[in-house]
ZADO-1210 file (C-alpha; in nm, 4 decimals, padded with zeros to 6 digits):
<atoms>
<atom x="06.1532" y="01.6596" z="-03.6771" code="UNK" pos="1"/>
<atom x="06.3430" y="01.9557" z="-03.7204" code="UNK" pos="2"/>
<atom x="06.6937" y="02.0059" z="-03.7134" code="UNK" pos="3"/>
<atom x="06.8922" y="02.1277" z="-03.3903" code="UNK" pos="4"/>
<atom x="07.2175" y="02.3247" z="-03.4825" code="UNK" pos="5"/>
<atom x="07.5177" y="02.1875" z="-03.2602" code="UNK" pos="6"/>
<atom x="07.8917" y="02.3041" z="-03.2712" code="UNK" pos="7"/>
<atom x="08.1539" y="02.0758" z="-03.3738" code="UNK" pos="8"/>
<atom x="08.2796" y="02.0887" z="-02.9816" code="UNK" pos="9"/>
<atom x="07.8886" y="02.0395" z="-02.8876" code="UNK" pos="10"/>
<atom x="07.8428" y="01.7664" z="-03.0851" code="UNK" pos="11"/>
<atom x="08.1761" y="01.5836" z="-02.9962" code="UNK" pos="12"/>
<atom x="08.1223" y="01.6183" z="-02.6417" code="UNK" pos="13"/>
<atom x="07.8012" y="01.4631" z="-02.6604" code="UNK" pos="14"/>
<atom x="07.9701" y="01.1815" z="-02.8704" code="UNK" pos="15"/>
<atom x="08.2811" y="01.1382" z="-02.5755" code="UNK" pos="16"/>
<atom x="07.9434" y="01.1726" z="-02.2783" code="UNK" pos="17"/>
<atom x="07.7651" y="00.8962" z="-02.5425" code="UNK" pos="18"/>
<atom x="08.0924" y="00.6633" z="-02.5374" code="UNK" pos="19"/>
<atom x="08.1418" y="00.6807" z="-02.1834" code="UNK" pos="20"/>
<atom x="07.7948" y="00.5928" z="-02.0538" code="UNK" pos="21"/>
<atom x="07.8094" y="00.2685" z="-02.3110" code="UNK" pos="22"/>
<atom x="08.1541" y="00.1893" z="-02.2037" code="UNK" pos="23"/>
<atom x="08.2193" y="00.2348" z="-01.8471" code="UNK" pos="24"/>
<atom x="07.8936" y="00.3516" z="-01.6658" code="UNK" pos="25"/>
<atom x="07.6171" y="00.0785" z="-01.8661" code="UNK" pos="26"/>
<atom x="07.8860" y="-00.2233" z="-01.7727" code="UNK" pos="27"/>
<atom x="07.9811" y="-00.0847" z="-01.4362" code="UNK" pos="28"/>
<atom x="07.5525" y="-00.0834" z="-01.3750" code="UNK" pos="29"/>
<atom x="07.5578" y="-00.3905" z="-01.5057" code="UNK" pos="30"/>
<atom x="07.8182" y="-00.5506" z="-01.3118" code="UNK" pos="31"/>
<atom x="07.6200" y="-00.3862" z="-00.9994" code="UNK" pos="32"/>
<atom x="07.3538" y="-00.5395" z="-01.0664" code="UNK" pos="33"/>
<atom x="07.4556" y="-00.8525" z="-01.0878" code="UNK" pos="34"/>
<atom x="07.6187" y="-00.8122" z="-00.7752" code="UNK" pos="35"/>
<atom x="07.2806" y="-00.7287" z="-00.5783" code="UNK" pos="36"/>
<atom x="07.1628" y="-00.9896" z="-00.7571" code="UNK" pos="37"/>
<atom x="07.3875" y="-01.2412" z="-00.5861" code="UNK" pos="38"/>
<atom x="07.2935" y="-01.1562" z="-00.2621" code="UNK" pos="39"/>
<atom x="06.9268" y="-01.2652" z="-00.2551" code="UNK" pos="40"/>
<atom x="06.5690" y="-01.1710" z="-00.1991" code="UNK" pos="41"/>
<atom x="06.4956" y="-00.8299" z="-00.4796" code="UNK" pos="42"/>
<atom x="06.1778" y="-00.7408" z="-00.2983" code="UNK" pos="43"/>
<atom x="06.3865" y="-00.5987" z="00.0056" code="UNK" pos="44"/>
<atom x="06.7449" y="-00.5127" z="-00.1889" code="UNK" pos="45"/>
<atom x="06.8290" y="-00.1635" z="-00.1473" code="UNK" pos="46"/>
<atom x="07.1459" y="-00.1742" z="-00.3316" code="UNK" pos="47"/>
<atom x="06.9619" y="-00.3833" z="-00.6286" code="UNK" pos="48"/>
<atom x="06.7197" y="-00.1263" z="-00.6407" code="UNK" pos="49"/>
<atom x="06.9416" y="00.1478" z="-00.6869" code="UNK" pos="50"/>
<atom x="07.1393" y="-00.0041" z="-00.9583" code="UNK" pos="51"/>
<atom x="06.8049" y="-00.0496" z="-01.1527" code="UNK" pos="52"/>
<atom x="06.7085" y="00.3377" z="-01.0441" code="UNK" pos="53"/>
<atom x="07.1259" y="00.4134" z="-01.2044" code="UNK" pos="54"/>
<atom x="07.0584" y="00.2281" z="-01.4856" code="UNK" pos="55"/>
<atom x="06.7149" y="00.3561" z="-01.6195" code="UNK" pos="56"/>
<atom x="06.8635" y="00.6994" z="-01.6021" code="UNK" pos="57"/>
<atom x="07.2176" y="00.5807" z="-01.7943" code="UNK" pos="58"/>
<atom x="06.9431" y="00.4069" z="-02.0880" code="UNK" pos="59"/>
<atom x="06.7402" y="00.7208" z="-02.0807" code="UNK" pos="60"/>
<atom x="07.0428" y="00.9284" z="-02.1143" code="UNK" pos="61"/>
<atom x="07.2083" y="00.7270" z="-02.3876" code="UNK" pos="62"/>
<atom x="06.8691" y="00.7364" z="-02.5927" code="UNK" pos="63"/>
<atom x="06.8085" y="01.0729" z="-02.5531" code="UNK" pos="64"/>
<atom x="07.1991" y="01.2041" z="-02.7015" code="UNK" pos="65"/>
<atom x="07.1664" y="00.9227" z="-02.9407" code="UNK" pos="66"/>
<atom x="06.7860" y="01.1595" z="-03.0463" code="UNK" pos="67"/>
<atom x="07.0243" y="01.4436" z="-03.0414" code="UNK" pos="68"/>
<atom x="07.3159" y="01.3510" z="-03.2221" code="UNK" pos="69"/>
<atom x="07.0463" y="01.2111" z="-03.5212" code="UNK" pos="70"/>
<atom x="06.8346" y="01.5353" z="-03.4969" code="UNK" pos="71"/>
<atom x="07.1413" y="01.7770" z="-03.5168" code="UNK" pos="72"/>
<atom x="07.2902" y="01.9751" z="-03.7897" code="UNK" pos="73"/>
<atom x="07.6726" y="02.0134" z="-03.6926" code="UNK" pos="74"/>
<atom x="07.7855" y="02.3206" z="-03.7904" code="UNK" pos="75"/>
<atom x="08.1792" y="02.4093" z="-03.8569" code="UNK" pos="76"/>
<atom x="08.1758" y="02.8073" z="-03.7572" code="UNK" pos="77"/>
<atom x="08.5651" y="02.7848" z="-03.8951" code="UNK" pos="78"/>
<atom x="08.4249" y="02.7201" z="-04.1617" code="UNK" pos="79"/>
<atom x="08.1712" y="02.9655" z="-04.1930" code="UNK" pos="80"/>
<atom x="08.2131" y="03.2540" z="-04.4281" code="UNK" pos="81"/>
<atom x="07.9126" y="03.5059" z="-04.2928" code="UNK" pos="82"/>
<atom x="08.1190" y="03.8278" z="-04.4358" code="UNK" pos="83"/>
<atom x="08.1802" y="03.9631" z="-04.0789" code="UNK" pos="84"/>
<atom x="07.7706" y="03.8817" z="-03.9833" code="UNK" pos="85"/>
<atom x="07.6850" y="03.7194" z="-03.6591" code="UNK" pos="86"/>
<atom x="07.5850" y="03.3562" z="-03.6912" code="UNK" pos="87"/>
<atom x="07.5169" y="03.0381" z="-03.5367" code="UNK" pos="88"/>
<atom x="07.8675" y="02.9506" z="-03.3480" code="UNK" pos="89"/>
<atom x="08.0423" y="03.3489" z="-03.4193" code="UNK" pos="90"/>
<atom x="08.2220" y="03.4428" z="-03.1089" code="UNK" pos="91"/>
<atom x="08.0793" y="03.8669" z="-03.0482" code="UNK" pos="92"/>
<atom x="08.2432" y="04.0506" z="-02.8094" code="UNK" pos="93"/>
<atom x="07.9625" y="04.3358" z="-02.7136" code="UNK" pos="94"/>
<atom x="07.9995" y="04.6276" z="-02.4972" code="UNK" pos="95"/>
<atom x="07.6811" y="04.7839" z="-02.2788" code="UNK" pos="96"/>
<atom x="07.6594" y="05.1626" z="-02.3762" code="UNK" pos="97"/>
<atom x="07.5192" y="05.2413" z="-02.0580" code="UNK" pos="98"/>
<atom x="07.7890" y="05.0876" z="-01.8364" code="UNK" pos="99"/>
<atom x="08.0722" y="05.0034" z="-02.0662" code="UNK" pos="100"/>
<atom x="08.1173" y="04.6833" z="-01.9603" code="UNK" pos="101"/>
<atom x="08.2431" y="04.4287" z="-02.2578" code="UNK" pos="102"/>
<atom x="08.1321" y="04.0755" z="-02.2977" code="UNK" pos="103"/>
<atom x="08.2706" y="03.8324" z="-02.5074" code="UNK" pos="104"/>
<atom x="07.9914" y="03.5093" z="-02.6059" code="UNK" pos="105"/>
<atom x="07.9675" y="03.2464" z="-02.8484" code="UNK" pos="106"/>
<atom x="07.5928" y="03.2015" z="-02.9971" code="UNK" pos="107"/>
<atom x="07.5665" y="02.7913" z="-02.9483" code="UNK" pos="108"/>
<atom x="07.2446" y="02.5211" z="-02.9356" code="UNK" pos="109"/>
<atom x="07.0636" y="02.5074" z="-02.6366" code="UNK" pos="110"/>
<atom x="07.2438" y="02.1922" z="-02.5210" code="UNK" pos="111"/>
<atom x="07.5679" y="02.3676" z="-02.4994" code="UNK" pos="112"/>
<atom x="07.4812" y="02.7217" z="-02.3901" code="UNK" pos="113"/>
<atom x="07.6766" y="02.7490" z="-02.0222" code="UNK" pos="114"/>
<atom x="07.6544" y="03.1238" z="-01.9534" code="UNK" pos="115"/>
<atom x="07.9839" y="03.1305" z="-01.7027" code="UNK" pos="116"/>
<atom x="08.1778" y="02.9800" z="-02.0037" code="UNK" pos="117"/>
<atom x="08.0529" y="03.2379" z="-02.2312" code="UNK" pos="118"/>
<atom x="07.8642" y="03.0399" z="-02.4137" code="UNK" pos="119"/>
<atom x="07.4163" y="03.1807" z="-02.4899" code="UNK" pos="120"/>
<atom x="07.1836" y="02.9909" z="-02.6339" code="UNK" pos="121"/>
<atom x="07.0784" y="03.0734" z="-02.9937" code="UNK" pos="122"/>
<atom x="06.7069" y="03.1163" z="-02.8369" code="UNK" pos="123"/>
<atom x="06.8246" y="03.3453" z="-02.5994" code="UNK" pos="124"/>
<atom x="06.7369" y="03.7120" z="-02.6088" code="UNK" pos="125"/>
<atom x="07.1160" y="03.8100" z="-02.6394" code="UNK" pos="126"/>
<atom x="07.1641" y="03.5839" z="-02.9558" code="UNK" pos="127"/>
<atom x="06.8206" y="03.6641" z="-03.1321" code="UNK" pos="128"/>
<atom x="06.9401" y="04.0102" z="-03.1468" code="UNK" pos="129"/>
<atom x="07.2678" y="03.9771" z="-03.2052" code="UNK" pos="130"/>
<atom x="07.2402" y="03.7790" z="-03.5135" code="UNK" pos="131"/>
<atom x="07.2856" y="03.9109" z="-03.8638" code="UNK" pos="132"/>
<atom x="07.4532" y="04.2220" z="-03.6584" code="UNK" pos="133"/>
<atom x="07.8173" y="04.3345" z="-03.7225" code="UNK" pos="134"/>
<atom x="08.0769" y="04.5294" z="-03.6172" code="UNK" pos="135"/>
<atom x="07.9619" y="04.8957" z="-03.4308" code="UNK" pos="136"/>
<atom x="07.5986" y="04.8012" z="-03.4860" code="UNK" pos="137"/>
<atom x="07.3729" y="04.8961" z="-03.1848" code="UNK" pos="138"/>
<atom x="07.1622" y="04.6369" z="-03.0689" code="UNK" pos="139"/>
<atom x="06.8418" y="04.6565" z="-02.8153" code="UNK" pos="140"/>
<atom x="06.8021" y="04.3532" z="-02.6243" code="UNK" pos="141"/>
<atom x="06.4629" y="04.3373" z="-02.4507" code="UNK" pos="142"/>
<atom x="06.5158" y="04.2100" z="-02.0981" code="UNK" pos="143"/>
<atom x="06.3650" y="04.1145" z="-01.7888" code="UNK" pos="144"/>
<atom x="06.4750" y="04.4681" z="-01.6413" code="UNK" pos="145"/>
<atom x="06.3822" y="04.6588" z="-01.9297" code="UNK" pos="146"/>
<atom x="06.6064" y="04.7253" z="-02.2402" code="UNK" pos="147"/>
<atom x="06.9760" y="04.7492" z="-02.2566" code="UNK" pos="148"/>
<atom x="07.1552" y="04.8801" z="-02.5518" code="UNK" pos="149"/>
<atom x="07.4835" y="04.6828" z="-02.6666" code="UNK" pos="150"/>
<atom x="07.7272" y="04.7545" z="-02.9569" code="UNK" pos="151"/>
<atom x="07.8763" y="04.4912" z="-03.1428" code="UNK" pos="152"/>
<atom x="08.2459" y="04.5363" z="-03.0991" code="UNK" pos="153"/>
<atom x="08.3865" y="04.2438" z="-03.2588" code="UNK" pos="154"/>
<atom x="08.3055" y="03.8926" z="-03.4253" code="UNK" pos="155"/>
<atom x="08.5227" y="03.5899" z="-03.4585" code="UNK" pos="156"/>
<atom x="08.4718" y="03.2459" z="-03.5832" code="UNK" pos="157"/>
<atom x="08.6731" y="03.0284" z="-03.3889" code="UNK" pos="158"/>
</atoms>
């Protein structure tokens, strides 16, 4: 299986999502359970049901970070010493050329890409053609409304 880059931050807050669902939500399912249990017939138990329903999704959650976390390659962009380059993790700040607007994203994995924190996707068509960019390079990014031109304005690796 291939390996999925993840940020350190990625990659610890799927280890803090990992601890809580085994600590507190798999015991408090549990505990649930056993409480529906108690109360009788499971054919007709609406609240036993729904525990079971809670905890299959809590398992399949826990297995499928645990597949993550074992598949990842955790990258340290602090690290990193890409000579000014964009790479995996670099924070660019870009600015359109046709409206001057600036935007400032960091190039994460897909499981931490959350576009209203600034953080793309390394698949997405921003990243894929901002990497191996620097500084006052012009990139073409081929969107869904045609092409937009952005220059690279600055690159960090925080």
């Amino acid at each position: 299986m291939n390996k999925v880059p993840l940020t350190v931050t990625g990659a610890n807050k799927l280890r803090q999502e990992l601890e809580e669902l085994k600590s507190v939500v798999r015991p408090r399912i549990i505990a649930a359970i056993a409480t529906a249990r108690a109360h009788g017939d499971l054919k007709e138990n609406a609240e036993y049901h729904a525990a079971r329903e809670q905890q299959s999704f809590a398992e399949g959650r826990i297995s499928e970070i645990e597949a993550k976390l074992s598949n990842a390659q955790i990258i340290d962009v602090t690290k990193l010493d890409a000579s000014g380059k964009v790479v995996f993790g670099a924070t660019v700040e870009i600015e359109s050329l046709e409206t001057e607007q600036r935007y400032t994203y960091q190039i994460v994995g897909e499981d931490e890409a959350d576009i209203k924190q600034g953080r793309i996707s390394i698949g997405s068509p921003i990243a894929r053609a901002l990497i191996g960019k620097e500084v006052e390079d012009v990139v073409t990014v081929k969107a869904p409304g045609g092409d937009v031109d952005y220059e690279v304005l600055s690159v960090a690796y925080v």
